[in-house]
PAGUFI-599996 format. One record per residue (C-alpha): residue in three letters; y negated, x, z; chain. Coordinates in steps of 0.5 Angstrom, whole numbers, plus 500, padded with zeros to 3 digits. Layout:
BEGIN
(ALA, (Y, X, Z), A)
...
END
This chain:
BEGIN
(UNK, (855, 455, 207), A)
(UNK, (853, 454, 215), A)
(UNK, (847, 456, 217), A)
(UNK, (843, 454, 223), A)
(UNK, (840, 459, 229), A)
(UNK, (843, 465, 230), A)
(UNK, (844, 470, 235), A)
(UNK, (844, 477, 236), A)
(UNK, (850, 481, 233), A)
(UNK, (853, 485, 239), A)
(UNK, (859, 489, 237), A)
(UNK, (864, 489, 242), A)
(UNK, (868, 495, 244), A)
(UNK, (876, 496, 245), A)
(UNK, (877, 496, 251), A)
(UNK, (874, 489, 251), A)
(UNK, (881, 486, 250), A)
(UNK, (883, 478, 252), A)
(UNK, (888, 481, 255), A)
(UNK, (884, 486, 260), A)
(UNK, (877, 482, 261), A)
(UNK, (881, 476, 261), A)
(UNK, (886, 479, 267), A)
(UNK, (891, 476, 269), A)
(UNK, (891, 468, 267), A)
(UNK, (897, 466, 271), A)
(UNK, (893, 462, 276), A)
(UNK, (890, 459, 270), A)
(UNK, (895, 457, 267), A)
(UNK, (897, 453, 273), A)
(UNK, (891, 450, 275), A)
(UNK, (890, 448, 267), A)
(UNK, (896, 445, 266), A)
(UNK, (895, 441, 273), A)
(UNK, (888, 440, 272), A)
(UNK, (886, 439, 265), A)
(UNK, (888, 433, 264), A)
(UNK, (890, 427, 269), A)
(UNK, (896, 424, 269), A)
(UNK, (896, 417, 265), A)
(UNK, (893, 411, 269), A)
(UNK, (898, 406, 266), A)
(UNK, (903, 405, 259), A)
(UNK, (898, 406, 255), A)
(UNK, (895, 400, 251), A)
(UNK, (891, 403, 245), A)
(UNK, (885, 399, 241), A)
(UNK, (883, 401, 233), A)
(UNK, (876, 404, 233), A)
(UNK, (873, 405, 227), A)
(UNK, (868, 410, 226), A)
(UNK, (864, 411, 219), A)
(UNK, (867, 417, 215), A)
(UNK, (864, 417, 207), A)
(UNK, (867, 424, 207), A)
(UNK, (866, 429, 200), A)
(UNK, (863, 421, 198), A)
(UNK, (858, 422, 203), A)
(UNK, (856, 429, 202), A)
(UNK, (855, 429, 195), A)
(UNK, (851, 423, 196), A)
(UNK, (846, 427, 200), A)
(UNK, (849, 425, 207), A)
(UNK, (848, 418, 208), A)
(UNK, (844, 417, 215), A)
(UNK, (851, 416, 219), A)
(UNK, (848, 412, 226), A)
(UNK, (851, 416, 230), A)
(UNK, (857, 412, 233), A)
(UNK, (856, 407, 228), A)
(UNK, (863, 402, 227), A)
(UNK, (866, 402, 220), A)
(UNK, (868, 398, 216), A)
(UNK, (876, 395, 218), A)
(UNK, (876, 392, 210), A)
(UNK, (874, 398, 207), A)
(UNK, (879, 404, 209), A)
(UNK, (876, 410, 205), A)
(UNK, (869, 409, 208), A)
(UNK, (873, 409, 215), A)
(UNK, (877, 414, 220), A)
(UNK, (882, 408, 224), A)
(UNK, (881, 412, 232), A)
(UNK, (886, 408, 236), A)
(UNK, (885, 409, 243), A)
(UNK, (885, 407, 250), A)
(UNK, (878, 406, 254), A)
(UNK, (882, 406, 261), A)
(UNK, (885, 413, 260), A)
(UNK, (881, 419, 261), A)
(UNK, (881, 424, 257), A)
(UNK, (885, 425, 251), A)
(UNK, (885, 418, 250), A)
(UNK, (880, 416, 249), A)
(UNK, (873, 418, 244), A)
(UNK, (868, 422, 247), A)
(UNK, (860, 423, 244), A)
(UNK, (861, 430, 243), A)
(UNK, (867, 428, 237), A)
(UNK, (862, 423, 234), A)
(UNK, (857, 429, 233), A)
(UNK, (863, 433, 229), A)
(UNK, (863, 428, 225), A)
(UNK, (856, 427, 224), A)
(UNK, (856, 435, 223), A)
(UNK, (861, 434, 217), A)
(UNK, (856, 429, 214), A)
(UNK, (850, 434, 213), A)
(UNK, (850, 437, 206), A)
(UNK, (845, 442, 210), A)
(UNK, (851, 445, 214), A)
(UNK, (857, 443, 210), A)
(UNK, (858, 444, 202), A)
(UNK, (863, 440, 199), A)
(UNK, (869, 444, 198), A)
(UNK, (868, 448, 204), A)
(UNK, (874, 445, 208), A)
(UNK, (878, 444, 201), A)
(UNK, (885, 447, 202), A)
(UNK, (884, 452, 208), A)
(UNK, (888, 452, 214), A)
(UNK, (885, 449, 220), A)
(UNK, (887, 448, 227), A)
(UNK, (884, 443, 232), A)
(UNK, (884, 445, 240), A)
(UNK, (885, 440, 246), A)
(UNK, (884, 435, 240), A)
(UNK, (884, 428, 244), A)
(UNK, (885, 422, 239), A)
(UNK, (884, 427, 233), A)
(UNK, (877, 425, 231), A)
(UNK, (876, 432, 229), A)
(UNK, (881, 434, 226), A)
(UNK, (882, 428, 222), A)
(UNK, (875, 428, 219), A)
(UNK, (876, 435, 216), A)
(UNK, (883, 434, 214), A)
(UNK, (878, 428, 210), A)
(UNK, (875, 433, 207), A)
(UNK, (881, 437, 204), A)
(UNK, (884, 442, 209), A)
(UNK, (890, 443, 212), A)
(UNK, (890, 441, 219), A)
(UNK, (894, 442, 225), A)
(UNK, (892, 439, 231), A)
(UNK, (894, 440, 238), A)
(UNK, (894, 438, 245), A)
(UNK, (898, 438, 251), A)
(UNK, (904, 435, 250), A)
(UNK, (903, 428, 254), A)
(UNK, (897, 426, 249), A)
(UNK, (901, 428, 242), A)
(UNK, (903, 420, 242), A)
(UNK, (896, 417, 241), A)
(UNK, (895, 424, 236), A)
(UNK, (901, 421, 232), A)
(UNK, (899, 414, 232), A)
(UNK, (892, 416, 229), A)
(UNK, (895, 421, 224), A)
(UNK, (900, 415, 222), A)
(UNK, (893, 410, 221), A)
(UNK, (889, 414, 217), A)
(UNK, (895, 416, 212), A)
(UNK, (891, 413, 208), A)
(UNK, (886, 418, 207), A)
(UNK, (889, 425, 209), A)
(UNK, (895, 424, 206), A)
(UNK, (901, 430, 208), A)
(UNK, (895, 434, 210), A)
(UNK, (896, 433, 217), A)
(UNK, (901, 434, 223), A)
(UNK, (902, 435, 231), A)
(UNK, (904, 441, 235), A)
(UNK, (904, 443, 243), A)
(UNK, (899, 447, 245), A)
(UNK, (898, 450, 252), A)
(UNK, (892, 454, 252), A)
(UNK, (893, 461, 254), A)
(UNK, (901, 461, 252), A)
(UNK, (904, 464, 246), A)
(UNK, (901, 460, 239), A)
(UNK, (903, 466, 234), A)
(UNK, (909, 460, 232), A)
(UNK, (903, 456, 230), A)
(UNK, (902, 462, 224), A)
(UNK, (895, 465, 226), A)
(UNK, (889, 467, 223), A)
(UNK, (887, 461, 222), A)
(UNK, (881, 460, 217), A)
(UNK, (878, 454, 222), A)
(UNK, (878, 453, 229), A)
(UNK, (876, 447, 231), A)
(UNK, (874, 443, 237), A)
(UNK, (870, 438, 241), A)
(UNK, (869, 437, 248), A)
(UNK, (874, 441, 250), A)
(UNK, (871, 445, 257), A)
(UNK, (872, 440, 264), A)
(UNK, (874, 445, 269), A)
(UNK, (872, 454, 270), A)
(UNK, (880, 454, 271), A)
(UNK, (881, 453, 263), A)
(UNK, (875, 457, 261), A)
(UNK, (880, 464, 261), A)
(UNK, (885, 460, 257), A)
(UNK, (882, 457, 252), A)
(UNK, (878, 464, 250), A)
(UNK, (885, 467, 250), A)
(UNK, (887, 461, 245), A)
(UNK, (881, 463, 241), A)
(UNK, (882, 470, 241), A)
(UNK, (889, 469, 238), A)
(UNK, (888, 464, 233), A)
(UNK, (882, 467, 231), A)
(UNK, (880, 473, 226), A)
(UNK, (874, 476, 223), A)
(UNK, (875, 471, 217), A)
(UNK, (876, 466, 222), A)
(UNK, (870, 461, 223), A)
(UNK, (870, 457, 230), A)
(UNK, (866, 451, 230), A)
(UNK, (865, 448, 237), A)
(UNK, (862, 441, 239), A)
(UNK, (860, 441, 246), A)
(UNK, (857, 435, 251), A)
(UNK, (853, 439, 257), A)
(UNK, (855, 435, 264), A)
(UNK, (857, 441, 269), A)
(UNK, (852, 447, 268), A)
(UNK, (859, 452, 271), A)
(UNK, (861, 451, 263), A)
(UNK, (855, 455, 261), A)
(UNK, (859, 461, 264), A)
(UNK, (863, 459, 258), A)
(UNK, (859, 462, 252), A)
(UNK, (856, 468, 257), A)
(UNK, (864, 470, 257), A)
(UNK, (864, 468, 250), A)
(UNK, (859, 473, 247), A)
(UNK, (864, 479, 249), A)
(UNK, (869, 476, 244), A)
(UNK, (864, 472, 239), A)
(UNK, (857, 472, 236), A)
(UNK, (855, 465, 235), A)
(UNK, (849, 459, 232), A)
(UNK, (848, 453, 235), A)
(UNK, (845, 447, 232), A)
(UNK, (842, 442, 237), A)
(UNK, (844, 435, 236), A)
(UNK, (836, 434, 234), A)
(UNK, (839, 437, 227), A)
(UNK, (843, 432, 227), A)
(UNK, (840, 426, 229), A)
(UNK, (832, 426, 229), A)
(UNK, (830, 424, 235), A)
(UNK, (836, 425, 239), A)
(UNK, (836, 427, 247), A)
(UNK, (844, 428, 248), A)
(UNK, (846, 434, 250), A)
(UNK, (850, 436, 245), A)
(UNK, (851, 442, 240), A)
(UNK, (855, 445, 236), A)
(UNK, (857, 452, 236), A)
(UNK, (859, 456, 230), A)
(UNK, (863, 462, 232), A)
(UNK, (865, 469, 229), A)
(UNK, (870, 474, 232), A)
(UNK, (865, 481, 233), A)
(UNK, (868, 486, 230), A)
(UNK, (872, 492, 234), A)
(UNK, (869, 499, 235), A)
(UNK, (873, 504, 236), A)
(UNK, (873, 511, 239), A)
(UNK, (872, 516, 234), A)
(UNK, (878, 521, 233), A)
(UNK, (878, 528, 237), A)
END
């Protein structure tokens, strides 16, 4: 049901393989797992935030006008997703805008039907306190959501407080992006991930994860904060391996001036040499 701008179709060749275009991800690897996430400031002291979810509800109800960040209500759990962070962490700890507009994205009858997540297999990446990945798994899907191994503990913490409402529906794992993911059981048929690009060193990684959770069938959907233009190199890399839509987060919210988007991806299909 997705629909928004679109951009041209390229097919992309053979020979460009994550594994040659991407080259040697040894270096990434390295700086990634030193850089992308710094170590926590202190033990970590989570507080409950409550974020408006009406979920299926919501979208049968032509998508109630959800203010963007808007506080849910702690007596009325089904109209709430629980997001237990710690404000003085960074990163993964702690919500982020672009996590807000996934939500306000699930919310919108114009890009989300009903029953598009119920019962597919869906998998977060870098998923931080699990925004998410949660509010997909409140529409239905069955979601893994995945992180460095230091910040399972908050992700577990935020599956447990919204047990409610996702029921066995989903579940934590480790992931390194760049590293091996196929115990994971790609493809998946949803790849998500919100506010996941910080440093050029993870660019090559996390397009390497994409690629291997990912196949033709496969629908990537992307929520992304504009702050350091480096990252745009990011979506340059990206066309060698995906076509892609965006929506602006003016669709989302009228008037708004974030520079948020959403990218819905899908993998470009191989061409392949003719046989001589």
């Amino acid at each position: 049901m997705i629909s928004s701008s679109s951009s041209t179709l390229i097919q992309r060749n053979e020979k460009e393989d994550p594994e040659v275009v991407l080259g040697d991800l040894e270096y990434c690897w390295k700086s990634l797992k030193h850089s992308q996430l710094p170590p926590k400031k202190h033990d970590l002291d989570v507080k409950p935030t409550y974020v408006r979810f009406y979920g299926a509800r919501g979208l049968e109800d032509d998508g109630k006008q959800i203010v963007l960040g808007e506080e849910g209500d702690s007596e009325r759990p089904e109209t709430s997703i629980v997001i237990q962070q710690d404000p003085l962490q960074e990163r993964g700890y702690r919500l982020w805008k672009a996590a807000h507009y996934f939500i306000r994205f699930l919310q919108a009858p114009k890009y989300v039907s009903v029953d598009m997540f119920v019962g597919k297999r869906v998998i977060e990446i870098g998923a931080g306190t699990g925004l998410a990945g949660l509010g997909v798994a409140c529409l239905g899907a069955n979601v893994i959501l995945t992180d460095l191994p230091s910040v399972l503990k908050i992700l577990e913490i935020n599956v447990e407080a919204n047990r409610n409402r996702v029921e066995d529906r989903c579940v934590v794992s480790p992931l390194v992006w760049g590293e091996d993911c196929s115990s994971l059981g790609p493809p998946f048929d949803f790849v998500i991930a919100s506010d996941v690009l910080y440093t050029q060193e993870s660019h090559k990684p996390l397009l390497k994860t994409l690629c291997a959770l990912s196949d033709q069938n496969t629908t990537v959907i992307m929520a992304y904060e504009r702050r350091r233009k480096i990252n745009d190199k990011f979506f340059k890399l990206v066309r060698k391996f995906f076509e892609f839509k965006v929506i602006s987060a003016k669709e989302l919210v009228e008037g708004s001036e974030d520079e948020v988007t959403i990218y819905i991806m899908k993998k470009l299909p191989v061409i392949e040499k003719p046989k001589t």
